[in-house]
C-alpha positions in Angstrom: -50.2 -6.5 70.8 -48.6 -3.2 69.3 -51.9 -2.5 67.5 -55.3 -1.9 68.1 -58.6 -0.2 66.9 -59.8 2.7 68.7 -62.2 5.6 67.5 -62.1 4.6 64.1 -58.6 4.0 63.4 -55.7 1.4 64.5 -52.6 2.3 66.3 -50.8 2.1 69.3 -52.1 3.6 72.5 -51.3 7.3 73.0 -52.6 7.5 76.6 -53.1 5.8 79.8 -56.4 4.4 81.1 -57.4 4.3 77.2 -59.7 0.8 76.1 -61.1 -0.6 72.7 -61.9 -4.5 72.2 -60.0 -6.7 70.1 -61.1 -6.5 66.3 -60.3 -10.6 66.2 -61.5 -12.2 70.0 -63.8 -9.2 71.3 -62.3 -8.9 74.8 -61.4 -6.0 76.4 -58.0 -4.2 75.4 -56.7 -1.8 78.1 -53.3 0.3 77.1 -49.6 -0.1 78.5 -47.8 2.8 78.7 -44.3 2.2 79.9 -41.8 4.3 80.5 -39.0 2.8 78.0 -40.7 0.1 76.0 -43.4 0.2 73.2 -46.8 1.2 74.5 -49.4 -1.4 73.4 -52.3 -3.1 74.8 -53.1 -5.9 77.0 -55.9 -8.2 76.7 -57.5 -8.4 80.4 -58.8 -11.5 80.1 -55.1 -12.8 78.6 -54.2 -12.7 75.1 -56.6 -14.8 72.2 -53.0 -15.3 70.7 -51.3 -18.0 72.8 -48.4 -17.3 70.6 -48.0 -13.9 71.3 -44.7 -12.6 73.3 -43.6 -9.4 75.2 -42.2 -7.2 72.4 -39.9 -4.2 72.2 -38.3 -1.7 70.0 -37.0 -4.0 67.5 -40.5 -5.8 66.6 -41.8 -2.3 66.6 -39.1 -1.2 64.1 -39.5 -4.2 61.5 -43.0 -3.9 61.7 -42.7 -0.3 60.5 -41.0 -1.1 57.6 -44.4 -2.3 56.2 -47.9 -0.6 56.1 -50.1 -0.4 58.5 -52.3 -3.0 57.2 -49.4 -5.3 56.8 -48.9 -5.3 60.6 -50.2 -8.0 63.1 -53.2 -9.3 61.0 -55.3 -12.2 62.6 -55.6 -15.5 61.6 -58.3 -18.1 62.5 -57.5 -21.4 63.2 -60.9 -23.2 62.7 -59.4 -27.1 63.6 -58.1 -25.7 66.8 -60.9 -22.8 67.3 -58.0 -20.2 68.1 -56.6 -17.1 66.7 -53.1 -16.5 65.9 -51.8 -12.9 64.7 -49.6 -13.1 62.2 -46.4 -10.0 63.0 -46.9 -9.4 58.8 -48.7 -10.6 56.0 -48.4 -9.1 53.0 -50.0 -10.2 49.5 -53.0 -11.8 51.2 -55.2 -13.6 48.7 -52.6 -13.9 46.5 -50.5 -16.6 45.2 -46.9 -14.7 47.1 -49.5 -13.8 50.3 -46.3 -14.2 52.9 -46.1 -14.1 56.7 -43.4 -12.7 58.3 -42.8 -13.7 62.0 -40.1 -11.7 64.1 -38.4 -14.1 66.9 -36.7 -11.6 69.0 -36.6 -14.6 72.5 -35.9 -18.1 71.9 -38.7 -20.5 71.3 -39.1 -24.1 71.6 -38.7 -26.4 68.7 -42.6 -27.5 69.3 -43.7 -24.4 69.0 -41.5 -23.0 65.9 -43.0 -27.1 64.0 -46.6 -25.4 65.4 -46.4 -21.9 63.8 -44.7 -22.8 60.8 -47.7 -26.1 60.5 -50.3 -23.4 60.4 -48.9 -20.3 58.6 -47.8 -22.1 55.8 -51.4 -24.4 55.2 -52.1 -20.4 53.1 -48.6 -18.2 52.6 -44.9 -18.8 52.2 -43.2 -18.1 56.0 -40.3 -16.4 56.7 -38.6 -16.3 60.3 -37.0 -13.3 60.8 -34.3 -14.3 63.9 -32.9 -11.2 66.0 -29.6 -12.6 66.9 -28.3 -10.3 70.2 -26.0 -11.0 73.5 -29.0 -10.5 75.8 -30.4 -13.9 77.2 -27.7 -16.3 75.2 -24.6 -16.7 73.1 -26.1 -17.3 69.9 -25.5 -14.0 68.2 -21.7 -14.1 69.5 -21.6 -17.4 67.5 -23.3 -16.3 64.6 -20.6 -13.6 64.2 -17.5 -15.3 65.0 -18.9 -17.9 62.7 -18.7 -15.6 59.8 -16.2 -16.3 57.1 -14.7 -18.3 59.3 -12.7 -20.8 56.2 -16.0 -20.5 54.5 -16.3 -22.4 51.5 -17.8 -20.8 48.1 -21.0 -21.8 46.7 -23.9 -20.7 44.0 -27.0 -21.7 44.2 -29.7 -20.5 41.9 -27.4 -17.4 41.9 -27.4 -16.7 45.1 -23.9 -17.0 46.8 -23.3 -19.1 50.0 -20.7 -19.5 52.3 -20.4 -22.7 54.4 -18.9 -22.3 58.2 -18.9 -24.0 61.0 -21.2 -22.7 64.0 -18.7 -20.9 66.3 -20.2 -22.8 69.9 -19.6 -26.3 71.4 -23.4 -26.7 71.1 -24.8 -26.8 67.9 -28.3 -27.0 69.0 -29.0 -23.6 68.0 -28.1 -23.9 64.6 -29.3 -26.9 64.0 -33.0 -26.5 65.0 -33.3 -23.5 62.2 -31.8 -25.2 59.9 -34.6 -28.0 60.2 -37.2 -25.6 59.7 -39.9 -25.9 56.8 -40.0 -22.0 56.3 -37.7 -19.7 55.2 -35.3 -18.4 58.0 -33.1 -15.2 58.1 -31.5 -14.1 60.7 -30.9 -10.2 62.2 -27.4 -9.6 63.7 -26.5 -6.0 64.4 -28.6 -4.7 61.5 -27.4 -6.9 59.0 -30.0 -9.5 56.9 -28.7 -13.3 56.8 -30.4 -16.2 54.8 -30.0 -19.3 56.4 -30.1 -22.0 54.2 -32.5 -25.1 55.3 -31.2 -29.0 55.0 -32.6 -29.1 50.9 -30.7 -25.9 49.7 -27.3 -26.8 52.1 -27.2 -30.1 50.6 -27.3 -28.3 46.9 -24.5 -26.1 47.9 -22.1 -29.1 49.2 -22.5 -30.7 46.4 -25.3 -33.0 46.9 -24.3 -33.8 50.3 -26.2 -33.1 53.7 -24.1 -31.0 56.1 -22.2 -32.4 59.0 -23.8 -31.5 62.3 -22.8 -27.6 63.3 -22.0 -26.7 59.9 -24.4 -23.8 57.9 -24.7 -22.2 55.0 -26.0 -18.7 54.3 -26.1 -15.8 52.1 -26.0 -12.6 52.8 -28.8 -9.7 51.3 -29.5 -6.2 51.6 -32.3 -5.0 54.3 -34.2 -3.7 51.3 -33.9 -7.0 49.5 -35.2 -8.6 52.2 -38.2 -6.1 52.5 -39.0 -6.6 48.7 -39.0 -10.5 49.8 -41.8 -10.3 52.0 -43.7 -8.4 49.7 -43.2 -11.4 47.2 -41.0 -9.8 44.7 -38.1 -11.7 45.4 
């Protein structure tokens, strides 16, 4: 976790050998201080969060795009007696409360059915994907996929293209594309709606999508911001 309270206040650690207690478990929180990665804190007793995942500069940089009190805000699960932190919510209590989950490493289809079963009991859930070359192919295949003889299509105004997925396995694309929440995806900076199996089938006409085909749209970084705070 990138966040804790300490002396009043909740941010990151600013200094080795530093400790505080987790505001949602109570165990003990030492801080990390590594030389190139985010500094945060480490539960000693392992993380309440059996969700949670190493994270680096880019969770750090989407999750200061929101305020402070946006950022990693925990979430009881009563039927299974666990916490989850949620990377944003914003709007909670209210009828737009959203939670925005960044997915910078892969993650099992179990898990993503998990997550997206208990977020959205309360909020609307979007997925924000980081699609990079470092541990796969799938952000090479996202890009070559663009444009690539897309086919035009409105939807509730929003224009879609439909490609195919540039890979001989599909598997990637199609496990997001199941998803129950809303899914964008991050490639080199730029913001891509991915459209699930209901809205896909609207934009061919009625018709599902053969297996390794998408749609998507494509929206500003600031458009997506004002998403996730429930104005769009």
């Amino acid at each position: 976790m990138i966040y804790a309270w300490i002396d009043g206040g909740r941010r990151q650690p600013i200094a080795k050998g530093e400790r505080t207690v987790c505001k949602d478990c109570g165990g003990l929180l030492t801080s990390v201080m590594p030389a190139q990665n985010v500094k945060h804190w480490r539960h000693k007793a392992g993380d309440c969060d059996r969700w949670a995942e190493a994270e680096g500069p880019w969770h750090l940089g989407w999750k200061e795009q929101f305020d402070l009190e946006y950022r990693e805000v925990g979430l009881y699960d009563a039927a299974a007696g666990e916490w989850h932190r949620a990377d944003v919510l914003c709007g909670a209590g209210t009828p737009n409360a959203t939670v925005l989950e960044l997915q910078h490493s892969s993650i099992s289809e179990q898990e993503r059915i998990e997550r997206e079963a208990f977020y959205r009991q309360k909020h609307r859930m979007f997925w924000l994907v980081h699609l990079h070359d470092e541990n796969s192919f799938a952000g090479t295949s996202f890009r070559l996929s663009l444009g690539l003889g897309a086919r035009m299509a409105t939807v509730d105004g929003h224009d879609f293209e439909i490609v195919h997925f540039a890979s001989r396995s599909s598997q990637f694309i199609e496990k997001w594309k199941r998803s129950s929440a809303h899914v964008f995806f991050d490639c080199q900076g730029h913001i891509f709606y991915l459209a699930n199996e209901r809205v896909a089938a609207r934009a061919n006409g009625g018709l599902p999508l053969k297996k390794g085909y998408f749609a998507y749209s494509r929206l500003s970084r600031e458009d997506f911001i004002r998403a996730v705070h429930g104005a769009g």
